[in-house]
C-alpha positions as CSV (number, residue, x, y, z in Angstrom):
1,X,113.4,182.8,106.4
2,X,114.8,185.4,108.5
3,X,117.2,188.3,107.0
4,X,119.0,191.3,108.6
5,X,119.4,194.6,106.3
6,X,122.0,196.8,107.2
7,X,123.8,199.8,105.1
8,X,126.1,202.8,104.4
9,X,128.5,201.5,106.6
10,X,131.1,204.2,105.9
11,X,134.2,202.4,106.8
12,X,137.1,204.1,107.6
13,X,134.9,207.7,107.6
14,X,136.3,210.6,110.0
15,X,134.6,212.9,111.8
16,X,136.7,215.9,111.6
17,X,140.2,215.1,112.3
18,X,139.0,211.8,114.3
19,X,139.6,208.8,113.6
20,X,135.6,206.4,114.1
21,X,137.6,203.1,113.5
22,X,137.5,202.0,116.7
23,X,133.1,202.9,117.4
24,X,132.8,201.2,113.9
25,X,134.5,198.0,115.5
26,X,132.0,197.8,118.1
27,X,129.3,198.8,116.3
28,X,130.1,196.0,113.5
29,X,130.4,193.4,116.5
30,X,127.4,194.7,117.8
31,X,125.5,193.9,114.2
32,X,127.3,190.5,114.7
33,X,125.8,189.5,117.7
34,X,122.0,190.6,116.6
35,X,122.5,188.7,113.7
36,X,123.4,185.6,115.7
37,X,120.4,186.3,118.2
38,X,118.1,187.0,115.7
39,X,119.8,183.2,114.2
40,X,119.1,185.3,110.7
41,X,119.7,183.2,107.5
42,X,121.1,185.7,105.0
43,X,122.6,189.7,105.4
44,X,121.8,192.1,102.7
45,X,124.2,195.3,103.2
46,X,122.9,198.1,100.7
47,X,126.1,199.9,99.8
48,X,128.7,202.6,100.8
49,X,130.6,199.3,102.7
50,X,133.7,202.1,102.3
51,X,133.9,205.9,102.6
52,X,136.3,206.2,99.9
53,X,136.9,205.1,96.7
54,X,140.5,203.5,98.3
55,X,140.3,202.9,101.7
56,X,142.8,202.1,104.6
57,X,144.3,199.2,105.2
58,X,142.4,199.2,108.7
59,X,138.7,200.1,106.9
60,X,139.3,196.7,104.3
61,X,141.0,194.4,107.1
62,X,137.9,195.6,109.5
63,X,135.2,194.8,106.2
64,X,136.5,191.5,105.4
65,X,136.5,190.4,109.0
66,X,132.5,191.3,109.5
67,X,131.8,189.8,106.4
68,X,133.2,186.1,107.5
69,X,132.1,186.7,111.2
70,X,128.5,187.3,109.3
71,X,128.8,183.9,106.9
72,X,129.3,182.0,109.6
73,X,131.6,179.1,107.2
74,X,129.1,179.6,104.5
75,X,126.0,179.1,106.9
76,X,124.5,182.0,106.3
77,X,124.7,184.2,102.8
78,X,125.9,187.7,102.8
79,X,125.4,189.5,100.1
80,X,126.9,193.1,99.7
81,X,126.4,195.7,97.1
82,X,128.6,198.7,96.2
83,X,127.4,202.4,96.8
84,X,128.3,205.8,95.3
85,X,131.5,205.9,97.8
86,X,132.6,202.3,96.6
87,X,135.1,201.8,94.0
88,X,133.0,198.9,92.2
89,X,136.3,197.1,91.2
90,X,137.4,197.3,94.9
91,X,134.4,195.7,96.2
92,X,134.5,193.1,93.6
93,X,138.0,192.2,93.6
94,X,138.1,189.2,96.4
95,X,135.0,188.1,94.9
96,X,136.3,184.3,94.6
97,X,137.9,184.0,97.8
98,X,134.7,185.3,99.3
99,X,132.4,182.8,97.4
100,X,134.1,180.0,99.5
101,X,132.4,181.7,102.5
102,X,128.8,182.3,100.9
103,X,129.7,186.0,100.7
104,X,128.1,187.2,97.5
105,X,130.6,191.0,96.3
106,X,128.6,192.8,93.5
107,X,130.5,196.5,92.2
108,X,128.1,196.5,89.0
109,X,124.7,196.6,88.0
110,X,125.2,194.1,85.3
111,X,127.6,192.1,87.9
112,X,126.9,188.1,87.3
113,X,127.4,185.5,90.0
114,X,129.0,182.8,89.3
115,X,127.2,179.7,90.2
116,X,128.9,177.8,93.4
117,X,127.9,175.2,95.9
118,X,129.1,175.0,99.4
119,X,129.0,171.6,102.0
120,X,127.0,173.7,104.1
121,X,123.9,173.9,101.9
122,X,124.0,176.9,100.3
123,X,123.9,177.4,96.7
124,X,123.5,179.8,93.5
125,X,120.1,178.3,91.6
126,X,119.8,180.9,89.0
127,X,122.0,184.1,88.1
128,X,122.0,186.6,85.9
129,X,123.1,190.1,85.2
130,X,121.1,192.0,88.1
131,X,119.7,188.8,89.4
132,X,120.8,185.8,91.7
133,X,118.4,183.3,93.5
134,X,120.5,181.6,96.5
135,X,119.4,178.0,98.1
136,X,119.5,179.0,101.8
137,X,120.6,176.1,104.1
138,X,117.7,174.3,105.9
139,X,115.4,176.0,103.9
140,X,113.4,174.5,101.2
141,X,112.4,177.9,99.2
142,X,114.6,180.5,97.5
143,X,115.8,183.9,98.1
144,X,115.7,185.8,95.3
145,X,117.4,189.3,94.9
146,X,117.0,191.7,91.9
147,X,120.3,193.7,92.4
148,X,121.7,197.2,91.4
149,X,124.7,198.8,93.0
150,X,125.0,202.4,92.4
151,X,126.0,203.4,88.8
152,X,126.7,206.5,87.4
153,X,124.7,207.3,84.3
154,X,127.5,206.1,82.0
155,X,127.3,202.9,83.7
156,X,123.6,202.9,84.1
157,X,123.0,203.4,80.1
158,X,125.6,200.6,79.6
159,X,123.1,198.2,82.0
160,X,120.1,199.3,80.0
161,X,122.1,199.1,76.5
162,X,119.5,196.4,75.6
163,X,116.2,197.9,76.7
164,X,114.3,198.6,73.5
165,X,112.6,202.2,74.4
166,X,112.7,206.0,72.7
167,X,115.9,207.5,73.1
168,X,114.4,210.2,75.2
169,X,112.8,207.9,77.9
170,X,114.2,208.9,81.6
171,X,116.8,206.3,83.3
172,X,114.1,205.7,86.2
173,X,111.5,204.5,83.0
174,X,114.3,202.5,81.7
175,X,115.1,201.2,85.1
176,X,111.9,200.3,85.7
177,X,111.7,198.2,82.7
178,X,114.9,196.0,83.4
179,X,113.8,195.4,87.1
180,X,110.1,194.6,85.4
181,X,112.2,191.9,82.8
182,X,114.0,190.2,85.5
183,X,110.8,190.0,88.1
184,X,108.6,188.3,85.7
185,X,111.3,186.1,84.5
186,X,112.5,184.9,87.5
187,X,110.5,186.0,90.7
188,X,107.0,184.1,90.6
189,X,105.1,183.1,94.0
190,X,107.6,180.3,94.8
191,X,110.5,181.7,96.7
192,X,111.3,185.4,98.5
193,X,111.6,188.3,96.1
194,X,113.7,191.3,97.7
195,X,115.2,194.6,95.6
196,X,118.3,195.6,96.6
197,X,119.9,199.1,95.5
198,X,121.8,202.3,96.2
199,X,120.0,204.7,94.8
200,X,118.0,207.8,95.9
201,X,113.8,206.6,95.9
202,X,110.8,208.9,97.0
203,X,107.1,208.8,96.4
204,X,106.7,210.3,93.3
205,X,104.9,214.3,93.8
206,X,106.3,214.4,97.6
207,X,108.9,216.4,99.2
208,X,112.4,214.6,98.6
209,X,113.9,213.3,101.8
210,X,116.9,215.4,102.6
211,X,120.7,213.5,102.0
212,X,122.9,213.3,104.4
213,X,125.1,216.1,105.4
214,X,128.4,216.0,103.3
215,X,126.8,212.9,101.2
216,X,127.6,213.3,97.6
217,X,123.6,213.7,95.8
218,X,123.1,211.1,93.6
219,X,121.6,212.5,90.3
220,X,121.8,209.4,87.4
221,X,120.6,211.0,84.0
222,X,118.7,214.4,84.8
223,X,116.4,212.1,87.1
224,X,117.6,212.9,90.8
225,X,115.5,210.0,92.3
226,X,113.9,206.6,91.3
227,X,110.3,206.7,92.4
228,X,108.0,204.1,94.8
229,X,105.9,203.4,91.7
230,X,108.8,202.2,89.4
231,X,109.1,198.9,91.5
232,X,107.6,195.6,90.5
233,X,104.6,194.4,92.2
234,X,106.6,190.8,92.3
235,X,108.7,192.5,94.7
236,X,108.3,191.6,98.5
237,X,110.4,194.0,100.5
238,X,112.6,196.9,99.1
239,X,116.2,196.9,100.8
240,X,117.6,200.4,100.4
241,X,121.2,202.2,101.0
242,X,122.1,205.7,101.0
243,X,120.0,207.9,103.1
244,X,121.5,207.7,106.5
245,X,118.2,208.1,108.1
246,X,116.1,205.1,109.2
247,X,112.7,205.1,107.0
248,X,109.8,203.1,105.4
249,X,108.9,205.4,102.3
250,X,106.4,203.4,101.2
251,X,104.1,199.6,102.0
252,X,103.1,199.9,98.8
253,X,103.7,197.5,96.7
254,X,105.8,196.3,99.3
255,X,107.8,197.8,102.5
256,X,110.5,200.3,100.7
257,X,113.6,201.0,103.6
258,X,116.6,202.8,104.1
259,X,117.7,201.2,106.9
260,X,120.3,204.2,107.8
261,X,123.8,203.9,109.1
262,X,124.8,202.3,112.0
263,X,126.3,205.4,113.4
264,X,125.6,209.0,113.2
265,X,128.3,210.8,110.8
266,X,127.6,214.3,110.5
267,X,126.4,216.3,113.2
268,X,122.8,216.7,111.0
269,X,122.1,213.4,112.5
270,X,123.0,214.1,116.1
271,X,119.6,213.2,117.2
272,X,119.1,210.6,114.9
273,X,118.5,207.0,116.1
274,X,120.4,203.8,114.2
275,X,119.3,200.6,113.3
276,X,119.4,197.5,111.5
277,X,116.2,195.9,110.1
278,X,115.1,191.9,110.9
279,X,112.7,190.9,107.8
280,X,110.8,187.5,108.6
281,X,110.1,186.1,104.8
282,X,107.7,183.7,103.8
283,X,106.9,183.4,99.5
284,X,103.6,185.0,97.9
285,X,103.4,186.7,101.7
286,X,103.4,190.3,103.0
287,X,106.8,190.5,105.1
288,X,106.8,191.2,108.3
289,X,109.4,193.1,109.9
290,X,110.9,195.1,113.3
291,X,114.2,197.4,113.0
292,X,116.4,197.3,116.2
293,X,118.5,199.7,117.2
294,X,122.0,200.0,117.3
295,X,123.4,201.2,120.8
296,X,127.3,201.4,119.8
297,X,129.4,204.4,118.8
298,X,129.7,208.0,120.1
299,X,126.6,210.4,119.9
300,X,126.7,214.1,118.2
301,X,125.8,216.9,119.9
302,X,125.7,220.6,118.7
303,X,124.5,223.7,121.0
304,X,125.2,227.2,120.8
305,X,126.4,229.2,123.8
306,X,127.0,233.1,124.4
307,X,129.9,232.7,126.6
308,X,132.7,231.0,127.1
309,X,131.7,229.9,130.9
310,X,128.8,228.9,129.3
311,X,130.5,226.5,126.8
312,X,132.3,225.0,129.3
313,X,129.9,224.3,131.4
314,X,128.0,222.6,128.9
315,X,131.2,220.7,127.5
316,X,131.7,219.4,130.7
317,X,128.2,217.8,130.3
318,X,128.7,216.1,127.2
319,X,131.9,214.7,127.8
320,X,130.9,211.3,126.2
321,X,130.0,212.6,123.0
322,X,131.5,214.7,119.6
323,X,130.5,218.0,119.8
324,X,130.0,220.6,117.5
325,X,129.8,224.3,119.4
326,X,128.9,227.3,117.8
327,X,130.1,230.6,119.6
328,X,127.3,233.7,119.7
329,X,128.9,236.7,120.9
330,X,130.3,240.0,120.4
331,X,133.7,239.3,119.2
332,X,135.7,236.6,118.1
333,X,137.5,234.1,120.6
334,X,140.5,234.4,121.6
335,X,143.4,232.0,121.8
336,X,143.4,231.4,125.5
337,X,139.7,231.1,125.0
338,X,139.5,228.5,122.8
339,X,142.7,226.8,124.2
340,X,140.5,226.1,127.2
341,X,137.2,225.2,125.3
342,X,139.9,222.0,123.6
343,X,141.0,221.1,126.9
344,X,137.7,220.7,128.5
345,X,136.6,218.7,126.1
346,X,139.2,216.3,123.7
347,X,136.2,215.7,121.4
348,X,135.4,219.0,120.2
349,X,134.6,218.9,116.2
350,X,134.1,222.6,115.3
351,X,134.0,225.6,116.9
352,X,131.7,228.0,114.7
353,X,131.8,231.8,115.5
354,X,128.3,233.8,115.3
355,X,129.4,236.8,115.8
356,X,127.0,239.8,116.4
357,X,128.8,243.4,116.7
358,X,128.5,244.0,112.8
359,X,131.8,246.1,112.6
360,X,134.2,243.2,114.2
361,X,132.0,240.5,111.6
362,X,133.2,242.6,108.6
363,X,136.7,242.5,109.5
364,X,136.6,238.7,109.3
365,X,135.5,236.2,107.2
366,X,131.7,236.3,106.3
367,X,129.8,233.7,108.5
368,X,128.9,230.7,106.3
369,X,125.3,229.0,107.4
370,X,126.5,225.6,107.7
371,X,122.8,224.3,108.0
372,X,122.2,224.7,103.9
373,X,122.5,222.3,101.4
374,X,125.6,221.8,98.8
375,X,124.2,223.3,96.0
376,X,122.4,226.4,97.9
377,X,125.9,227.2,98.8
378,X,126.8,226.9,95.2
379,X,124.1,229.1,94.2
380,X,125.3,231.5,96.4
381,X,128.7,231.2,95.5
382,X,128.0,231.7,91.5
383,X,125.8,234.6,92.4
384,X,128.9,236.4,95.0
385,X,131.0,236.0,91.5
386,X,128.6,236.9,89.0
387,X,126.9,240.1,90.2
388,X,124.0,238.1,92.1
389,X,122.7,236.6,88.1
390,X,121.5,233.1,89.2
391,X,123.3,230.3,87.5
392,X,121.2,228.4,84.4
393,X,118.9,225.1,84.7
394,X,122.3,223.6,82.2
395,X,125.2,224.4,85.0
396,X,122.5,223.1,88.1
397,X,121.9,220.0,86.3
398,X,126.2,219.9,85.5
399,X,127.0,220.5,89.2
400,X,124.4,217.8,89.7
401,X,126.2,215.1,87.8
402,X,129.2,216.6,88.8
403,X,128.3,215.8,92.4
404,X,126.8,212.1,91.7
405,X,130.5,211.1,89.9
């Protein structure tokens, strides 16, 4: 059995004031057309299908339109799960007209298919909240898929309501317990076990990878990541969304992926290459799989450049790219100055001043060092208002939940 797992989509996302609709046409096309030369069986798509929580017109009509290009009539099953920048009720709202196409919508973690059979062969076996196995056409073994969309911990403890454990036990214990339930009730040696989720996973005791730039951190419960160790040994491949990266965390006990976007959206991935990965399937066997990459969409590019000629010069080079410049020099640009950066180059992002003469930097706003994190800059925003006291473990951990909502 052959499957494609994509993810963090982003659809209807701007760079800047620019609109990506148009590169996230081709790229979607370009997912298409793999899909059909790969002559996959089934797409898993591992959340953040939207940007936002209400999208555009364009972003849903451009969604729906993948999805049946993807089914194929019902030929091939697409399942898609909701991430932290899905509205859950959004994703699951067309969920019956979908079905008709073998297109599987799950906002929830306790989300519940309901059984359906179409002409074509395919059909729900077994389904339960956080589980479906799906009869593949022309194949005589199951897919199953343990699924959870991204909740936030108000959500999460409502999934896990029934999971008899101290009160005090973290979310990724609990977690681990419910995916443990539904492997050894369902996922035996038979048929193709596969985890989806949109959730943040590392080894546990390793350096966390770092989130995108401008992604919202997910932190469920005080726990900012579900580790490699808390998946079930039934499991045969981990699909993973959020991280826009592409990345194997672990092979252990089974090949753990983000798969990463299929374009670069922030200029923290500029270099980044994007793919989607082919998994070849076979039950009670180690899958094998190969990622391909995506050659659609704009790149990034970001330089610094200590004079305007310079800029220009190198702006003239990158014509087919978004770029992000930042400006090193003595003083601050003028209007003519940057009037002629923007019309050298219509794609221009940002221009960032670094300015060095010390007495023309106080007279304007302080420099902001767009390379740190969200919450160093909070940090450093508490300690600007509170005479340089660093804020408590209690208000990190509350801007922490604050940023997973």
């Amino acid at each position: 059995m052959k499957i494609l797992h994509t993810a963090d989509w982003h659809l209807g996302k701007r760079l800047g004031n620019f609109h990506r609709i148009e590169e996230q046409k081709d790229v979607l096309e370009e997912i298409c057309q793999i899909a059909d030369d790969q002559e996959v069986e089934a797409i898993i798509i591992a959340g953040d299908l939207y940007d936002h929580f209400n999208p555009s017109n364009e972003a849903e009509e451009l969604f729906y339109k993948t999805l049946k290009r993807l089914s194929k009539n019902g030929e091939r099953a697409v399942i898609a799960i909701a991430g932290n920048h899905d509205s859950p009720e959004r994703i699951e709202a067309p969920k019956p007209l979908a079905r008709a196409c073998g297109i599987i919508l799950l906002g929830f973690p306790d989300s519940q298919v309901q059984p359906f059979e179409l002409e074509t062969g395919l059909k729900i076996l077994k389904s339960a909240e956080g589980f479906i196995e799906i009869q593949l056409p022309q194949q005589e073994v199951p897919l199953r898929l343990i699924t959870t969309p991204y909740a936030n911990e108000h959500r999460l403890k409502k999934y896990l309501k029934d999971m008899e454990v101290e009160e005090s036990a973290a979310l990724r214990t609990l977690l681990q317990r419910k995916w443990q339930t539904l492997a050894d009730e369902f996922c035996d040696k038979n048929g193709v076990n596969i985890l989806v989720t949109h959730l943040f996973l590392m080894k546990k005791d390793s350096d966390p990878q770092e989130e995108p730039e401008g992604e919202k951190n997910i932190y469920v419960g005080g726990a900012s990541a579900i580790y490699t160790e808390n998946i079930p040994k039934q499991m045969q491949y981990v699909a993973l969304g959020h991280l826009h990266r592409y990345q194997c965390l672990s092979e252990t006990p089974c090949p753990i992926i983000y798969s990463s976007s299929p374009l670069a959206y922030s200029f923290a991935e500029a270099h980044q290459k994007k793919y989607v990965v082919i998994l070849e399937a076979t039950p009670n066997q180690p899958i094998a799989y190969q990622r391909i990459e995506l050659k659609q969409g704009k790149s990034l590019a970001r330089t610094t450049c200590e004079s305007v000629n310079e800029a220009v010069q190198w702006l003239e080079e990158n014509q087919e790219s978004w770029v992000e410049l930042t400006m090193k020099t003595d003083k601050y640009l003028e209007g003519t100055e940057r009037k002629l950066l923007h019309e050298t180059h219509k794609g221009i992002i940002a221009i960032l001043p670094q300015v060095t003469n010390n007495d023309a930097e106080k007279e304007q706003t302080q420099y902001v060092d767009l390379s740190k994190t969200v919450e160093e800059l909070f940090i450093e925003y508490f300690k600007s208002k509170n005479n340089s006291k660093t804020p408590s473990n209690d208000i990190i951990a509350l801007f922490r939940e604050m940023q997973g909502e």
